[in-house]
C-alpha positions as CSV (number, residue, x, y, z in Angstrom):
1,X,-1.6,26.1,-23.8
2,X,-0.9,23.1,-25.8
3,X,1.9,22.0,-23.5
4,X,2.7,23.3,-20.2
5,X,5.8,22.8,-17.6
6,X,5.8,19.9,-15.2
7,X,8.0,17.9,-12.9
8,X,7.2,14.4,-14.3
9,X,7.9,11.1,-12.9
10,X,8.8,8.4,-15.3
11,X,9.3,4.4,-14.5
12,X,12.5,3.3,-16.0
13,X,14.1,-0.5,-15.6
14,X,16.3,0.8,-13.0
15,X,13.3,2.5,-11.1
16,X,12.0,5.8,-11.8
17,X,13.6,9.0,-12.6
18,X,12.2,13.0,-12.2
19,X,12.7,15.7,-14.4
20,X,11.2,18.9,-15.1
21,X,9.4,18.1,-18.7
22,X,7.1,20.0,-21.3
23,X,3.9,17.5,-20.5
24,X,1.1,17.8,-23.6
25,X,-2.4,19.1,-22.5
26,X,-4.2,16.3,-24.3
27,X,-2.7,13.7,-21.9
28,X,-4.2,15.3,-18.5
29,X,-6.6,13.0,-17.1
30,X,-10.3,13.3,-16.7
31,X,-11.7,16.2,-14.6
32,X,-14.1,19.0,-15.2
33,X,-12.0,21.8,-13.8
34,X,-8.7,23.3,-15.4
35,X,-6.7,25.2,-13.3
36,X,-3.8,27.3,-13.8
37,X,-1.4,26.5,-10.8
38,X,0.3,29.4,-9.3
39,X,1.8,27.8,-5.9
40,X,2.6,24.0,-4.0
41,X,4.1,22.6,-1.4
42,X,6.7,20.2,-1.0
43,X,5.5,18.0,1.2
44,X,7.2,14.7,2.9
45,X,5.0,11.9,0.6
46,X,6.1,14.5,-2.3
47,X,9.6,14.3,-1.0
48,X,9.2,10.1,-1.1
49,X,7.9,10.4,-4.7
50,X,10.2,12.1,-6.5
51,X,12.8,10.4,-5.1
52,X,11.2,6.8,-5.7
53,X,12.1,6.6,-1.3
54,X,8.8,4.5,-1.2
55,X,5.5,3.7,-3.6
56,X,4.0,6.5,-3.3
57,X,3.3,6.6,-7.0
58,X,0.7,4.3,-8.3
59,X,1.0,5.1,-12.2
60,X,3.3,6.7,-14.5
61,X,4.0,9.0,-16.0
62,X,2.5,10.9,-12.8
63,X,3.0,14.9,-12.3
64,X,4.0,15.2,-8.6
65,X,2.7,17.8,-5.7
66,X,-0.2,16.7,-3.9
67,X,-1.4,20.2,-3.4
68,X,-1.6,23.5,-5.6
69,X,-3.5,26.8,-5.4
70,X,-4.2,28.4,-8.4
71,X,-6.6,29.9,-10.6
72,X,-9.5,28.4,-12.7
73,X,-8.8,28.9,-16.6
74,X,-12.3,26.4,-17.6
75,X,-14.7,24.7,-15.9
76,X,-17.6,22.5,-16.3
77,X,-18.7,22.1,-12.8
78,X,-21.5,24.1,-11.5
79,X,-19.6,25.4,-8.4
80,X,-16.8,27.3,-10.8
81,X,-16.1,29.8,-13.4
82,X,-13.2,30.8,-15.0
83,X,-11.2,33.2,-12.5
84,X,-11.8,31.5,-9.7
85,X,-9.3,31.1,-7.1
86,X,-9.3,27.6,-5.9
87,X,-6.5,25.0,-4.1
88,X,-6.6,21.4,-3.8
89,X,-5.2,18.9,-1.1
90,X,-4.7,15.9,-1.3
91,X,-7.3,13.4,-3.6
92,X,-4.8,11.3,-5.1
93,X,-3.2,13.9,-6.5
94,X,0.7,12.8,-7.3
95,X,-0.2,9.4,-6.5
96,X,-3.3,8.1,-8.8
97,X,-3.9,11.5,-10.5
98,X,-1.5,13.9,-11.9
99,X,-0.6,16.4,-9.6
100,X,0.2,20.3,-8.6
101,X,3.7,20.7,-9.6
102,X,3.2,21.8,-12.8
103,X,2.1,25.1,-14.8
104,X,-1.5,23.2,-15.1
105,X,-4.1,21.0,-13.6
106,X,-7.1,19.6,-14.6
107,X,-9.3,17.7,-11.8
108,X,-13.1,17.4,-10.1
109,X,-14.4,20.5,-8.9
110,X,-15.8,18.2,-6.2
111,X,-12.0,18.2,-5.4
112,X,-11.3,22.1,-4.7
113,X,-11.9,24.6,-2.2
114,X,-12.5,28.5,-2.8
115,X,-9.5,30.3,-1.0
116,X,-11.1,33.3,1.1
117,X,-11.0,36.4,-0.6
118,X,-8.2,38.0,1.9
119,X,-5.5,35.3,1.2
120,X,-3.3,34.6,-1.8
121,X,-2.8,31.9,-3.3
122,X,0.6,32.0,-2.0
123,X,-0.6,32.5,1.2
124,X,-3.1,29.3,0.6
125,X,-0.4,27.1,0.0
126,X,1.9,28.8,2.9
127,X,-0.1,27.0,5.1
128,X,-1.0,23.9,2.5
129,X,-1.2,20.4,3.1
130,X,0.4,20.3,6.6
131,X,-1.4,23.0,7.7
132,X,-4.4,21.5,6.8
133,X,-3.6,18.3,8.7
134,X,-3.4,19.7,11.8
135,X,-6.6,21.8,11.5
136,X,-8.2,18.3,11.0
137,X,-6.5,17.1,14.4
138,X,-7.4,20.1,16.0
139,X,-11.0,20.1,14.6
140,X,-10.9,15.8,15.8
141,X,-9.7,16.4,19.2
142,X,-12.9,18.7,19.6
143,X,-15.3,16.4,18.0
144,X,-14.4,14.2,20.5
145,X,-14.9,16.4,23.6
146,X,-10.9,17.1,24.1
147,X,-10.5,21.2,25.2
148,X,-8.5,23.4,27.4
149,X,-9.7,22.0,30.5
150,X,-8.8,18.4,29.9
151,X,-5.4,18.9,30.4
152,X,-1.9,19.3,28.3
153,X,-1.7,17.8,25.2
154,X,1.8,16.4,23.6
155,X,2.2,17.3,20.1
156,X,4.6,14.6,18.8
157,X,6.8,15.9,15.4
158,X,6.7,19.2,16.7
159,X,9.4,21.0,14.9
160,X,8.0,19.7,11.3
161,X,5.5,20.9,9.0
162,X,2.3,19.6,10.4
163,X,3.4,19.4,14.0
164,X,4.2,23.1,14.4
165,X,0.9,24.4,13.0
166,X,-0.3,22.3,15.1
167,X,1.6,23.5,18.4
168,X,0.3,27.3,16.8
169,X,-3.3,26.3,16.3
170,X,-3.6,24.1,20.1
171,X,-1.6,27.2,21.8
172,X,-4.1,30.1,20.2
173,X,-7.3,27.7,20.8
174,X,-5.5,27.7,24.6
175,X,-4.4,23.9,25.0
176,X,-1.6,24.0,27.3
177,X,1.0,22.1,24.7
178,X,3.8,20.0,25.4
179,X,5.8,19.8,22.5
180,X,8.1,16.5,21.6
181,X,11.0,17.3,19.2
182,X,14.6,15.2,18.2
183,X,15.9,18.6,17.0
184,X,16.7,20.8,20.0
185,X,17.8,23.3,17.8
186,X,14.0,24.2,17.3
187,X,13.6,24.8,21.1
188,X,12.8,29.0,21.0
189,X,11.1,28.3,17.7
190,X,8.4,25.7,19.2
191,X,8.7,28.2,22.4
192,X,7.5,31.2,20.1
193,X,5.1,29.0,18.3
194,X,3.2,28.6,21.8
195,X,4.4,25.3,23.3
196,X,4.1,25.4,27.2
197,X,6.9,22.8,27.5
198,X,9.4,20.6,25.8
199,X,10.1,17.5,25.7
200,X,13.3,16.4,23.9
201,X,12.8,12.9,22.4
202,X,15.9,10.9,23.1
């Protein structure tokens, strides 16, 4: 596809503005992996982009989402072939380089990761970028010796994105899990989600 759909950010005199655009193929930016982008995320930083919130962006025009799953249309990158099913997090992406929210990406295979055979790509992105962040805490706190037996831990955000995965990922690796919330509301959710206790942040 010559052109192809995308949520573009523009700077304007007044700030920036967001709107969904047709964005030419020609003016993707270097990378040696096209993707056809099936699913995203909207994640906080996206959230702060779009709406100009804080400087997230650091050139326009810039395509926003910071994540995408999708499949591989070309590549020139040993690791891929076309029809490959691939998602990205993070690198820049809706910040220095043009990101997921659109109908096409083009980046450094260096960049993606092969989603496992028995997930979708919607599935891949049901978990996306906050999901993935708390895998990385999890994966930290065990690096560092931290497991079942040194105690509770307090997950603080628990009731957002990355927070709750995380409550669900301590509680099945069996962390007892204290989970800190403002939105009491979420109490039975964070309760199902595995945390042992709550703690409701004034």
């Amino acid at each position: 596809m010559s052109t192809f759909k995308a949520i573009v950010i523009e700077k304007e005199e007044s700030g920036q503005r967001a709107a969904l655009a047709d964005f030419d193929s020609n003016d993707l930016m270097g990378g040696d992996v096209d993707v056809r982008v099936e699913w995203s995320t909207l994640n906080y930083k996206d959230g702060l982009a779009i709406t100009g919130k804080a400087p997230v962006v650091r050139r326009f025009p810039m395509i926003a989402g910071i994540d995408f799953a999708g499949t591989v249309e070309s590549s020139s990158h040993s690791a891929w072939k076309r029809g490959d099913r691939v998602l990205l997090n993070g690198w820049g992406c809706g910040e220095t380089h043009l990101g997921g929210y659109a109908e096409k990406a083009r980046v450094k295979g260096d960049w993606l990761v092969a989603i496992p055979p028995s997930m979708s790509a919607r599935e891949a992105m049901a978990i996306g970028t906050a999901g993935y962040t708390a895998m990385l805490a999890a994966m930290a706190l065990e690096r560092h010796g931290v497991g079942p037996a040194s105690g509770p831990l307090v997950v603080t955000g628990a009731a957002g994105g990355v927070g709750s995965v995380a409550v669900a990922i301590l509680s099945k690796r069996g962390f007892e899990v204290t989970a800190s919330t403002g939105r009491p509301g979420e109490i039975d959710y964070l309760r199902k989600l595995g945390a042992n206790e709550i703690i409701e942040r004034a």
